[in-house]
GUBA-144472 format. One record per atom (N, C-alpha, C): residue number from 1; residue in one letter; x, y, z. Coordinates in steps of 0.1 Angstrom, whole numbers, always signed. Atoms other than C-alpha are relative to their C-alpha. Layout:
N
NUM,A,X,Y,Z
...
//
This chain:
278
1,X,-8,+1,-13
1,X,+1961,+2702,+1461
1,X,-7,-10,+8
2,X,+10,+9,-4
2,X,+1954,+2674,+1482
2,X,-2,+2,+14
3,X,+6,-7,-12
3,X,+1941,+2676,+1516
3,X,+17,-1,+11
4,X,-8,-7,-7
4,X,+1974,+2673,+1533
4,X,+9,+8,-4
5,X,-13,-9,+7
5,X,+1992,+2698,+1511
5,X,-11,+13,+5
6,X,+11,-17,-6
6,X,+1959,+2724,+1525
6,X,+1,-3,+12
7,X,-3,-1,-16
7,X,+1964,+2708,+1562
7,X,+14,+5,+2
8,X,-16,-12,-8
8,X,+2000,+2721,+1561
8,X,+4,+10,-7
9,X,-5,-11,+11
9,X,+1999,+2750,+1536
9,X,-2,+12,+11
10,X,-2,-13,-2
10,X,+2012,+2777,+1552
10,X,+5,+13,-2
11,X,-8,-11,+4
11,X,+2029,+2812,+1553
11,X,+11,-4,+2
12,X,-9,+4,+1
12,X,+2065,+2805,+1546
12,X,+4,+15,+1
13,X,-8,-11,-1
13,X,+2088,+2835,+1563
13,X,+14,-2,-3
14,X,-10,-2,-3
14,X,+2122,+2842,+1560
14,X,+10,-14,+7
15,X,-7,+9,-10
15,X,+2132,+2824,+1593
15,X,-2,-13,-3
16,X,+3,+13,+3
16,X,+2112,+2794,+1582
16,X,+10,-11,-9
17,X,-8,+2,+6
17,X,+2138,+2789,+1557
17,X,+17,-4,+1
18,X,-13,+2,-5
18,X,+2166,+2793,+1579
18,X,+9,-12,+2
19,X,-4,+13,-10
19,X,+2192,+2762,+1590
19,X,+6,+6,+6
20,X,-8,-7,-15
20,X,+2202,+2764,+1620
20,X,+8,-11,+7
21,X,-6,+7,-9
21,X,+2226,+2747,+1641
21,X,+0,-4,+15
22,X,+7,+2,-11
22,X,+2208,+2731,+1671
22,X,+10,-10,+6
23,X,-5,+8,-16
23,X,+2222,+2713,+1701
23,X,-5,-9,-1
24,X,+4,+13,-2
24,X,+2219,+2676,+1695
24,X,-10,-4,+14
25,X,+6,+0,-16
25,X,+2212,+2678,+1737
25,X,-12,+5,-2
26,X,+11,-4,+0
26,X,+2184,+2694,+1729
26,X,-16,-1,-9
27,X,+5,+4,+6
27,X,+2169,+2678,+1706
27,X,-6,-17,+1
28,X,+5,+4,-2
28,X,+2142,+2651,+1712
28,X,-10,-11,-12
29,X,+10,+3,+10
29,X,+2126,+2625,+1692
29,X,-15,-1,+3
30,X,+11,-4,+2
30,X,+2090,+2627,+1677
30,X,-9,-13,+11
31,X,+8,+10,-6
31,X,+2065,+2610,+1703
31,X,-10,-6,-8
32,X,+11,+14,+11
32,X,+2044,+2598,+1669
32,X,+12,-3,-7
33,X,-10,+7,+3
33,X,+2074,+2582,+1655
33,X,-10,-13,-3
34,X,+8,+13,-3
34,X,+2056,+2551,+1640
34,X,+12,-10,+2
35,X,-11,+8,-2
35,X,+2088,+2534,+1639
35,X,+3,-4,+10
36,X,-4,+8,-14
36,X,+2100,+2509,+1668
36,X,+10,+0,+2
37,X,-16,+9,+2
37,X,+2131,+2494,+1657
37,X,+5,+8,-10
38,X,-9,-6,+10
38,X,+2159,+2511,+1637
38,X,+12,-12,-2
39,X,-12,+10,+8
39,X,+2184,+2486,+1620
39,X,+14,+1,+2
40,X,-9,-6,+0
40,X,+2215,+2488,+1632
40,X,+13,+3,-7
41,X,-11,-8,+8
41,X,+2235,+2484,+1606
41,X,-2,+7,-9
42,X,+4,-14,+6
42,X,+2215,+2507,+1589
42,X,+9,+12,+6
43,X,-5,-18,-4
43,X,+2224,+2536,+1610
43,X,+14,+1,-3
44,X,-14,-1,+0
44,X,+2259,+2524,+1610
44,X,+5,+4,-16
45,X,+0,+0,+17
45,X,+2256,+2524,+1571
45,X,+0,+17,-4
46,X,+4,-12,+3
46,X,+2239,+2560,+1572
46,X,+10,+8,+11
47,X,-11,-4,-12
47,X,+2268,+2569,+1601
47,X,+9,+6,-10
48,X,-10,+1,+10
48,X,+2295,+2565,+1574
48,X,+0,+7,-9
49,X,+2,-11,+11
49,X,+2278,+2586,+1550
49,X,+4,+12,+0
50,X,+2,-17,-9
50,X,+2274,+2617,+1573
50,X,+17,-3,+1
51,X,-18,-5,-13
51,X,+2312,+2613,+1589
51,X,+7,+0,-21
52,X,-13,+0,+9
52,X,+2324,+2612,+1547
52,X,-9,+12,-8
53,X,+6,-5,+13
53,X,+2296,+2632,+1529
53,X,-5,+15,+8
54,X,+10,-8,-12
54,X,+2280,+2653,+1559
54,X,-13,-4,-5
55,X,+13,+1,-1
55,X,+2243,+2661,+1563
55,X,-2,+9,-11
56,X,+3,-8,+7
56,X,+2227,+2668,+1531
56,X,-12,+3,+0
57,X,+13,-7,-8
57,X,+2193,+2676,+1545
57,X,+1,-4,+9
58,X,-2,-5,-11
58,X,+2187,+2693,+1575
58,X,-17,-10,+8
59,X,+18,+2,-3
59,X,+2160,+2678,+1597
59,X,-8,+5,+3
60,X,+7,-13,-4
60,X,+2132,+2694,+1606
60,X,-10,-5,+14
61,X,+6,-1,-14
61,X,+2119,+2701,+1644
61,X,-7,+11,+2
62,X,+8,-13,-6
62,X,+2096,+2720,+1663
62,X,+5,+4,+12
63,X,-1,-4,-11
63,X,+2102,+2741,+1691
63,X,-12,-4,+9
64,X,+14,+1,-14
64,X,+2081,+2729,+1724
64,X,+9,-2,+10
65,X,-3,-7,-15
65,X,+2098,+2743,+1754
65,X,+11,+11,-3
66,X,-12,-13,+1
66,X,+2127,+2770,+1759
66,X,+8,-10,-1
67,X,-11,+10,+7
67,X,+2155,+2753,+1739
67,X,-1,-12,-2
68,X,+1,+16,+1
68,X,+2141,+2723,+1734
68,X,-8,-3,-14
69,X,+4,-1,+17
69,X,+2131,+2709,+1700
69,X,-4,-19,-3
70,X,+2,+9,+1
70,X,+2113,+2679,+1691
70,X,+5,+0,-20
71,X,-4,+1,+7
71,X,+2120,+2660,+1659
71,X,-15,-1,-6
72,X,+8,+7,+7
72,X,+2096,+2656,+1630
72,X,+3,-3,-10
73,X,-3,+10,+12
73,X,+2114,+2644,+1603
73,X,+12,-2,-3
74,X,-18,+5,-1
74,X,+2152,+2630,+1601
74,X,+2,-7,+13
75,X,-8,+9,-14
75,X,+2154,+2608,+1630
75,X,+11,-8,-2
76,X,-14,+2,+7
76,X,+2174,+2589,+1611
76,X,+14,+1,+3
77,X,-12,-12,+5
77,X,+2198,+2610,+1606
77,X,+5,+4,+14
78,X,-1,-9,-12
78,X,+2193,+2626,+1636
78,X,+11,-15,+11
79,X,-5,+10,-7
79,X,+2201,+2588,+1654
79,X,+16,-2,-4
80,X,-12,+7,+6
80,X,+2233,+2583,+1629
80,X,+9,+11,+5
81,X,-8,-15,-5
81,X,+2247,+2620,+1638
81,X,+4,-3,+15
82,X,-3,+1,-13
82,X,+2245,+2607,+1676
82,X,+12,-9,-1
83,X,-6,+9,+3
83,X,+2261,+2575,+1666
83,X,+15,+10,+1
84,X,-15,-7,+3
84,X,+2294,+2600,+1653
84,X,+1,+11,+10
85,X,-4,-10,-11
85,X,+2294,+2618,+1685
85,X,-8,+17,-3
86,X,+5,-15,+2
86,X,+2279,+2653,+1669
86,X,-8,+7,+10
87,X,+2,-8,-13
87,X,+2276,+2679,+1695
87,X,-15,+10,-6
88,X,+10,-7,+6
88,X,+2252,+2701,+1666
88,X,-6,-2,-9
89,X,+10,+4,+15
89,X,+2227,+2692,+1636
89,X,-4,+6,-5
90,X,+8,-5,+5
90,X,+2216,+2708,+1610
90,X,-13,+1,-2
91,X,+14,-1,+4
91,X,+2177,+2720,+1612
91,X,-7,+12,-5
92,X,+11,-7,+0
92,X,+2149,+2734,+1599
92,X,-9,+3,+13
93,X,+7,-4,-6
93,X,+2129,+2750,+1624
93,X,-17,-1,-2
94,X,+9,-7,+3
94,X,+2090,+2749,+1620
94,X,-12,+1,+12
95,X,+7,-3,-9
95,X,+2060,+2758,+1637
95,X,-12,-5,-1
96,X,+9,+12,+3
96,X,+2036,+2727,+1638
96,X,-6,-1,+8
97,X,+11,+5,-10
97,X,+2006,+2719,+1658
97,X,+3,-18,+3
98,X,-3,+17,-6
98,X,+2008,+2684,+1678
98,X,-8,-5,-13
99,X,+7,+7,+8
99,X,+1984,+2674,+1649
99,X,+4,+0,-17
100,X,-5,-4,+10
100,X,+2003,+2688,+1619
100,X,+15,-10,+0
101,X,-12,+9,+2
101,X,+2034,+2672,+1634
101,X,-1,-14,+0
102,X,+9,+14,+5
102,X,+2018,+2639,+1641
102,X,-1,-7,-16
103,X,+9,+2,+16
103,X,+2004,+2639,+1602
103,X,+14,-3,-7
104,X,-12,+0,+10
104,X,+2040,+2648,+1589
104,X,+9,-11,+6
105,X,-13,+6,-3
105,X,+2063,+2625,+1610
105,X,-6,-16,-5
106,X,+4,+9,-2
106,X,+2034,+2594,+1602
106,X,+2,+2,-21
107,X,-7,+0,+19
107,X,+2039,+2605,+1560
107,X,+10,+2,-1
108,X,-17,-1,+4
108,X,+2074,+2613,+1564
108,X,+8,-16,-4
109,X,-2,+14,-4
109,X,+2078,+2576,+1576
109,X,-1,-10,-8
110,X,+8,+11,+13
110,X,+2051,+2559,+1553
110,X,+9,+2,-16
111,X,-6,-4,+11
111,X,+2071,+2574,+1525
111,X,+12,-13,-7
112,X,-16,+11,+2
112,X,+2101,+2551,+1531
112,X,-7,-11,+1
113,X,+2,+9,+4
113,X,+2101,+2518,+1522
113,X,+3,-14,+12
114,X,-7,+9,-5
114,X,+2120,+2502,+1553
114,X,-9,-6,+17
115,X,+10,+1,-13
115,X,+2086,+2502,+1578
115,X,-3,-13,-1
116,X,+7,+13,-1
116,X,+2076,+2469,+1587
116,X,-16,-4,+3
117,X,+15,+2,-2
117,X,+2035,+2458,+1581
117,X,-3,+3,+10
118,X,+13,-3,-11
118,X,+2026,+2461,+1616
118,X,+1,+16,+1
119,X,-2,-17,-3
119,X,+2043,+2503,+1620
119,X,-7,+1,-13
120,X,+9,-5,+14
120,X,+2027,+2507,+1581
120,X,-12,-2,+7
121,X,+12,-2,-2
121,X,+1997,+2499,+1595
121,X,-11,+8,+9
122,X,+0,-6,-17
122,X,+1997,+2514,+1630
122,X,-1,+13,-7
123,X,+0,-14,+6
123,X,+2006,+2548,+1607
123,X,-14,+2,-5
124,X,+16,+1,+2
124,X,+1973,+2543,+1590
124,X,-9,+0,+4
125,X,+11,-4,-11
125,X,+1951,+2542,+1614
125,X,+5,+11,+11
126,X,+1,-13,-3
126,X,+1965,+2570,+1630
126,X,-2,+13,-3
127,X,+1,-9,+6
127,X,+1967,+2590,+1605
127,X,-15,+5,-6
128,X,+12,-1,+2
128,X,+1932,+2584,+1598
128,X,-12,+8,+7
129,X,+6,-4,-11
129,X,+1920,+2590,+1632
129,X,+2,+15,+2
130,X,-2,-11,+0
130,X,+1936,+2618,+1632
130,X,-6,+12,-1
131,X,-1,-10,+6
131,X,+1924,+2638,+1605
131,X,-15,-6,-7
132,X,+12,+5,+5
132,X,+1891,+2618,+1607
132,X,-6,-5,-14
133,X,+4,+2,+13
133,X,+1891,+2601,+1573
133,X,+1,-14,-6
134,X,+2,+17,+6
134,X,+1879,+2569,+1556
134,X,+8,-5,-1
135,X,-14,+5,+9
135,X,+1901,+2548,+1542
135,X,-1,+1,-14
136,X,-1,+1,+12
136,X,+1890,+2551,+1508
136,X,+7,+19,-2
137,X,-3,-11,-2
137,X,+1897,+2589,+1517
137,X,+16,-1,+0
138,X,-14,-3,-3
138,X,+1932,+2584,+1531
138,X,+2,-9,-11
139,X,-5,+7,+10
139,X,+1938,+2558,+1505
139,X,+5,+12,-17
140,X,-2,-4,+16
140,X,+1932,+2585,+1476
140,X,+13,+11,+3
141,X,-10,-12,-6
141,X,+1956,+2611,+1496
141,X,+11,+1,-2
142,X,-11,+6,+3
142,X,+1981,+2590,+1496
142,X,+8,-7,-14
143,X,-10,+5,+12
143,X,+1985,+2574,+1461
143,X,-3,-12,+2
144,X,-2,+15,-4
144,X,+1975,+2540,+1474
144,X,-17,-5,-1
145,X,+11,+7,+10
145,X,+1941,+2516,+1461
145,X,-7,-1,+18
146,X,+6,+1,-13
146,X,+1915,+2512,+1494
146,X,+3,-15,+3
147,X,-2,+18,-7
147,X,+1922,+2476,+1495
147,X,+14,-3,+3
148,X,-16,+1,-8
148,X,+1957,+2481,+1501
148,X,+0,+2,+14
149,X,+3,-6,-17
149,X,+1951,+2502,+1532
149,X,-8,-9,+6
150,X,+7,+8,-3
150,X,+1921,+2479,+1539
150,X,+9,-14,+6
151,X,-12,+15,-4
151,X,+1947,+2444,+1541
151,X,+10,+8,+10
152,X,-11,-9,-7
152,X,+1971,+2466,+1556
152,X,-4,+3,+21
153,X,+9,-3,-17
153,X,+1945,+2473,+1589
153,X,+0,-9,+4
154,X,-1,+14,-1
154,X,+1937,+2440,+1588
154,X,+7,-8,+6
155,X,-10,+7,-4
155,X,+1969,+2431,+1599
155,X,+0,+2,+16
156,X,+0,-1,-11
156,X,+1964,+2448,+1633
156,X,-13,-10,+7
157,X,+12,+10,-10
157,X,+1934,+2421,+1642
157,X,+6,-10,+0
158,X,-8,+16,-2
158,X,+1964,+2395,+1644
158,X,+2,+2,+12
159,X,-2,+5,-13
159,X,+1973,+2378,+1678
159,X,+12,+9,+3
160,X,-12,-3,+2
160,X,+2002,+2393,+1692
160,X,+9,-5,-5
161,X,-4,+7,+4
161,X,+2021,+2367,+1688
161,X,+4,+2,-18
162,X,-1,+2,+17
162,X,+2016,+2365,+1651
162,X,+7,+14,-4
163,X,-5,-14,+4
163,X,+2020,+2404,+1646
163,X,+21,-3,+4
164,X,-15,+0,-1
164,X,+2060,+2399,+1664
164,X,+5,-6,-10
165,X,-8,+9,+13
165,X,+2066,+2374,+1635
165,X,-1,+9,-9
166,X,-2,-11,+14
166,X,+2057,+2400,+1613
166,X,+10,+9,+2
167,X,-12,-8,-1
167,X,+2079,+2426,+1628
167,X,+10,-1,+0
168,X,-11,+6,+0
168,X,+2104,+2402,+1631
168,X,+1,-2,-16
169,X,-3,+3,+13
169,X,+2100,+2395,+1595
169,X,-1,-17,-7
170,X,+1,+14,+6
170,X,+2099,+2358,+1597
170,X,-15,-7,-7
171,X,+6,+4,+9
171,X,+2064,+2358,+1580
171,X,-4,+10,-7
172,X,+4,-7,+4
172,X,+2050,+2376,+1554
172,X,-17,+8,+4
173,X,+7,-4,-1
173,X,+2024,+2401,+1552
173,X,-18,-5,-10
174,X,+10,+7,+5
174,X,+2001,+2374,+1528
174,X,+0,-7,+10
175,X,+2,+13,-12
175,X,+2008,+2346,+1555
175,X,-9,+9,+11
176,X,+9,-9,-15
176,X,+1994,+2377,+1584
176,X,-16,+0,-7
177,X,+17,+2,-3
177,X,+1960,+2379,+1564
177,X,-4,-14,-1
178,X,+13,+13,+3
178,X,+1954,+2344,+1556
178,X,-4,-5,+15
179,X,-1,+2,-19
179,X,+1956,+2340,+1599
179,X,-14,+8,+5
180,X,+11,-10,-2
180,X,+1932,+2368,+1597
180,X,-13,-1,+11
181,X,+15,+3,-3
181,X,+1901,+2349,+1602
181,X,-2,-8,+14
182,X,-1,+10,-14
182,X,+1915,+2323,+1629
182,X,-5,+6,+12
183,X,+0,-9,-17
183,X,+1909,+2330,+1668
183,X,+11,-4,+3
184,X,-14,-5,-2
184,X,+1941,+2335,+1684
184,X,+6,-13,+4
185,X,-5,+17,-4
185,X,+1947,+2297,+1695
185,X,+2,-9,-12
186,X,-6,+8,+14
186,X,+1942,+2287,+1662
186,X,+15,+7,-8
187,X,-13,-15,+7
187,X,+1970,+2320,+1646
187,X,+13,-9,+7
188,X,-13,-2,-1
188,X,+1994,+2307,+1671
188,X,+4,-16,-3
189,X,+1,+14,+8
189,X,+1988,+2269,+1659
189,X,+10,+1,-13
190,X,-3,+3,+9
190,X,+1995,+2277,+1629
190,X,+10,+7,-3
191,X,-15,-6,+7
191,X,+2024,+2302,+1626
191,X,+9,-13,+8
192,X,-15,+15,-3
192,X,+2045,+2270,+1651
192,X,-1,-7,-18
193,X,-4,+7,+14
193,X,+2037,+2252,+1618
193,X,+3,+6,-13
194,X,-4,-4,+6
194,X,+2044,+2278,+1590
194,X,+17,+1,+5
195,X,-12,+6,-1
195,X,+2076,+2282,+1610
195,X,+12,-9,-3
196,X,-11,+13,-4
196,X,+2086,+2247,+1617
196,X,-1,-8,-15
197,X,+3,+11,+17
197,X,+2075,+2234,+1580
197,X,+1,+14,-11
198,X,+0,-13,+11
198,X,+2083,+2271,+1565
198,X,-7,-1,-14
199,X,+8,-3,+8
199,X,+2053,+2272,+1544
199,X,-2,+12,-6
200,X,+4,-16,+7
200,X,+2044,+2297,+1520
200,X,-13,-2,-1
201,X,+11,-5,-2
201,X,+2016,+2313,+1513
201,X,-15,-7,-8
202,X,+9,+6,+1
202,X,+1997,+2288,+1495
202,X,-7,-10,+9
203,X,-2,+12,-9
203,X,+2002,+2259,+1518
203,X,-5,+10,+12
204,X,+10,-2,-17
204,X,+1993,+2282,+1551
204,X,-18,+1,-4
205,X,+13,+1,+1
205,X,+1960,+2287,+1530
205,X,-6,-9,+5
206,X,+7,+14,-2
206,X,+1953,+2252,+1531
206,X,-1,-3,+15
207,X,+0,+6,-15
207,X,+1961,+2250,+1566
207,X,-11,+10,+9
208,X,+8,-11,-5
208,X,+1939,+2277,+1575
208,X,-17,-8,-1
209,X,+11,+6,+8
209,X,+1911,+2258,+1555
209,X,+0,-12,+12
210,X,+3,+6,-4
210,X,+1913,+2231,+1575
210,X,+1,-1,+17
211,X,-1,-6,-14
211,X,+1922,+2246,+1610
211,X,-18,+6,+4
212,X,+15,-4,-4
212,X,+1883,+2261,+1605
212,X,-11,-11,-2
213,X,+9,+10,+0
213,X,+1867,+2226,+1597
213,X,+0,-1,+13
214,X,+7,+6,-13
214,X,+1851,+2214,+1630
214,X,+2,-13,-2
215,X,-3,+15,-5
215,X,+1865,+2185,+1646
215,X,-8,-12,-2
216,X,+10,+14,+5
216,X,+1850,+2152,+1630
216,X,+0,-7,+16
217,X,-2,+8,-13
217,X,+1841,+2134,+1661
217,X,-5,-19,-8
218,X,-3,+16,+6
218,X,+1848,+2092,+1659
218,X,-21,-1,+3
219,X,+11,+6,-3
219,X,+1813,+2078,+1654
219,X,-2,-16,+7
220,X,+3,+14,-4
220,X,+1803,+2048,+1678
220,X,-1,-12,-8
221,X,+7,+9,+6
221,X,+1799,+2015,+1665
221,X,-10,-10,+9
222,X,+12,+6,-6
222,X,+1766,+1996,+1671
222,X,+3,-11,-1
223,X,-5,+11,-2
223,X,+1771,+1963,+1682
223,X,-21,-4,+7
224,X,+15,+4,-3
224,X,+1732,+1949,+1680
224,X,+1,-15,-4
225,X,+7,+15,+8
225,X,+1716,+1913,+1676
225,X,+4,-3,-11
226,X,-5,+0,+20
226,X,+1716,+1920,+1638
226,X,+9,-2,-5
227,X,-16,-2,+2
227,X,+1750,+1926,+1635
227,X,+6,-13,+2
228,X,-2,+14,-4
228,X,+1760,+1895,+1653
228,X,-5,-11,-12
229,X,+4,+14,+4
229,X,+1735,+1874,+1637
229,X,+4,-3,-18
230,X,-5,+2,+14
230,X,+1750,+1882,+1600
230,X,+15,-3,+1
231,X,-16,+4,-1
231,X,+1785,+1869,+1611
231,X,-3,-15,+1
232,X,+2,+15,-6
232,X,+1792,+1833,+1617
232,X,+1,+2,+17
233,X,-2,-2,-18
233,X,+1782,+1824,+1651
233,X,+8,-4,+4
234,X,-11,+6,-8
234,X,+1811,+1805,+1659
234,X,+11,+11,+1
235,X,-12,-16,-1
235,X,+1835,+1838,+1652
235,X,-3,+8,+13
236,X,+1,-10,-14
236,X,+1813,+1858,+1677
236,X,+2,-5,+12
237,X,-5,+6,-15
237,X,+1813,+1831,+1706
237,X,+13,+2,+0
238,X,-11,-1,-1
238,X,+1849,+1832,+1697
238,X,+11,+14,+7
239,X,+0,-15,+2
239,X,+1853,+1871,+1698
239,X,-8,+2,+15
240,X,+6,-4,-15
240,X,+1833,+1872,+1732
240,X,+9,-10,+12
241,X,-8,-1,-9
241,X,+1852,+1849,+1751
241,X,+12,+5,+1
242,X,-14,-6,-1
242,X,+1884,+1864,+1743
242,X,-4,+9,+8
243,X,-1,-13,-5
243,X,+1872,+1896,+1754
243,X,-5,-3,+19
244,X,+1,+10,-14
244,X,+1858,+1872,+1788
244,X,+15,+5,+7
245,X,-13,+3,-10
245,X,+1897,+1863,+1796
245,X,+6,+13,-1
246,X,-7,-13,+1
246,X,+1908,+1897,+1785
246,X,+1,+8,+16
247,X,+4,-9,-8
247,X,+1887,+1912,+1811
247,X,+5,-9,+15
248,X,-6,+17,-14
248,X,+1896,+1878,+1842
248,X,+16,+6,+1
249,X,-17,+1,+1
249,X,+1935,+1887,+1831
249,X,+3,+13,+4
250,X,-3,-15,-5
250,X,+1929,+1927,+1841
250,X,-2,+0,+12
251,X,+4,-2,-14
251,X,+1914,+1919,+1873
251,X,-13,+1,+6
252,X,+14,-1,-3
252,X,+1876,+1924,+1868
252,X,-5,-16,+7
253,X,+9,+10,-12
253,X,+1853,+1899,+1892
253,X,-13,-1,-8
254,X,+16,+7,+5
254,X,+1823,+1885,+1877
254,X,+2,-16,-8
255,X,+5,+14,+3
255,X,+1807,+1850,+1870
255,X,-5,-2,-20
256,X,+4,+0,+9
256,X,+1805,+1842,+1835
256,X,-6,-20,-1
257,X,+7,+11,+3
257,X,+1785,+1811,+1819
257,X,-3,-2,-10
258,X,+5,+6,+16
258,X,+1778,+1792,+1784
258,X,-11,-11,+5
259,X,+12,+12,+2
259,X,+1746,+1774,+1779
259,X,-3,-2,-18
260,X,-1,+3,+12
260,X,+1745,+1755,+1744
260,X,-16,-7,-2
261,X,+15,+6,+6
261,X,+1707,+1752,+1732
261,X,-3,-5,-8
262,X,+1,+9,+14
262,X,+1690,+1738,+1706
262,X,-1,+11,-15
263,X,+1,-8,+8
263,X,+1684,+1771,+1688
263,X,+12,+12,+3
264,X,-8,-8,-2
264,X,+1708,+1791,+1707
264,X,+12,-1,+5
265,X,-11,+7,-8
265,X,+1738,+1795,+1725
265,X,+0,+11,+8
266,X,+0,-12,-8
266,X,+1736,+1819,+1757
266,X,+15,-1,+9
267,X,-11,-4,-7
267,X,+1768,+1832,+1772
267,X,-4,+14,+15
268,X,+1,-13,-10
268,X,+1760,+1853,+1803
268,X,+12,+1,+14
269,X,-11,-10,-10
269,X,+1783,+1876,+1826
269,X,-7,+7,+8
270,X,+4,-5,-11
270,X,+1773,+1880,+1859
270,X,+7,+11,+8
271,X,-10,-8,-2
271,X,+1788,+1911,+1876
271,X,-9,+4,+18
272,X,+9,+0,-13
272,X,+1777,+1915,+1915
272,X,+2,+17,+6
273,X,+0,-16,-3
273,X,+1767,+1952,+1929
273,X,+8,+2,+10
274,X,-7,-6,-11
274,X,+1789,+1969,+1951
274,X,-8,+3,+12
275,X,+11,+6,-11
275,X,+1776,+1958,+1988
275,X,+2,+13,+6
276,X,+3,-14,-8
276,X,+1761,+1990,+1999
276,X,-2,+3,+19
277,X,+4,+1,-12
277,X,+1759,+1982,+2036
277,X,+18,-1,+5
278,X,-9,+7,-5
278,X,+1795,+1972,+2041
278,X,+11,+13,+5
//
């Protein structure tokens, strides 16, 4: 038996058994619901069913107040039944602790297939917290490898940003870890460009790879004696006045001068201090 078949094994009476026909009006959905969004042409889909086939399981709620009944498992159903107007729904009735019903509405959920990464994950760490248990613990509970659940958590240390693309669907749940490691300026860097250049999951690697290199900065170049003196010197006088009239044609002020020696040739640029008295 595994540990949530002993966290919810109980005495099964009679009434437990019963369906009953509850008051839509009075019926409330589950406040751990990991689900956000419901599909709408799902419901409409599962609308159609009920209005030709009816309800062939009942949901099952708890009583928590005088006539009032939360939901823990058929929301669904429960949402598609609103959809067709139904005044009453068939339920199971049970008698769950906030932490029993918690446990079941976050496995009811995980069960289905139609949760999107970031609610699969959100369920997992609740369910965890919950019922205080590892992940390699909740992993074996469930049927599922620790590194599944592990990638799976993972996903909640994405930017927001990034996480809405997942919920939205427009990236995958490989593209959400390779982001993983980014900080959140880099994640949203790079989902504009998985986006706008719809990369898959190799290609965001690469971009990932190179979003963590550190910015090459341009290295100066040295402009020494040496350097000069291994060029022809008529190139460099050539190459300095230009940059002379460059500087005369922008608007700079200073005295320049050529003197032609017997060993050298001196070019000097006079530049006069800004008259501090004036």
């Amino acid at each position: 038996m595994s540990f949530f078949d002993k966290f919810l094994e109980r005495k099964v009476s009679s009434e437990d058994n019963t369906i009953r026909d509850l008051e839509i009006s009075q019926i409330k959905p589950s406040q751990y619901q990991p689900r956000r969004t419901f599909a709408p042409d799902q419901l409409t889909e599962l609308a159609q069913s009920l209005a030709k086939n009816g309800l062939l399981q009942p949901i099952i709620v708890r009583q928590v107040g005088a006539q009032q009944y939360e939901i823990i498992a058929g929301e669904r159903r429960f949402r598609a039944a609103q959809q067709l107007k139904w005044t009453t729904i068939p339920a199971l009735v049970r008698n769950y602790s906030d932490q029993q019903s918690a446990s079941l509405a976050l496995i009811e959920n995980l069960q289905r297939q139609d949760l999107n990464p970031i609610e699969e994950a959100r369920a997992y760490k609740k369910l965890a917290a919950m019922n205080n248990l590892r992940q390699e613990d909740l992993a074996a509970q469930l049927g599922k490898s620790q590194s599944y659940i592990a990638n799976k958590l993972r996903l909640l240390k994405l930017d927001a940003t990034v996480q809405q693309a997942l919920i939205a669907g427009q990236i995958t749940s490989r593209h959400g870890r390779a982001l993983v490691s980014l900080t959140a300026s880099q994640q949203q860097t790079a989902l504009y460009k998985i986006l706008q250049q719809q990369l898959n999951v190799a290609a965001t690697e690469r971009l990932v790879k190179q979003l963590k290199q550190p910015a090459k900065r341009a290295t100066p170049k040295q402009h020494s004696i040496t350097a000069l003196k291994s060029r022809d010197p008529q190139l460099s006088i050539n190459t300095i006045r230009e940059s002379v009239q460059l500087a005369q044609k922008n608007g700079a002020e200073f005295t320049y001068q050529e003197t032609d020696g017997d060993q050298e040739y001196q070019m000097i640029i006079t530049v006069q201090k800004e008259d501090q008295h004036g």
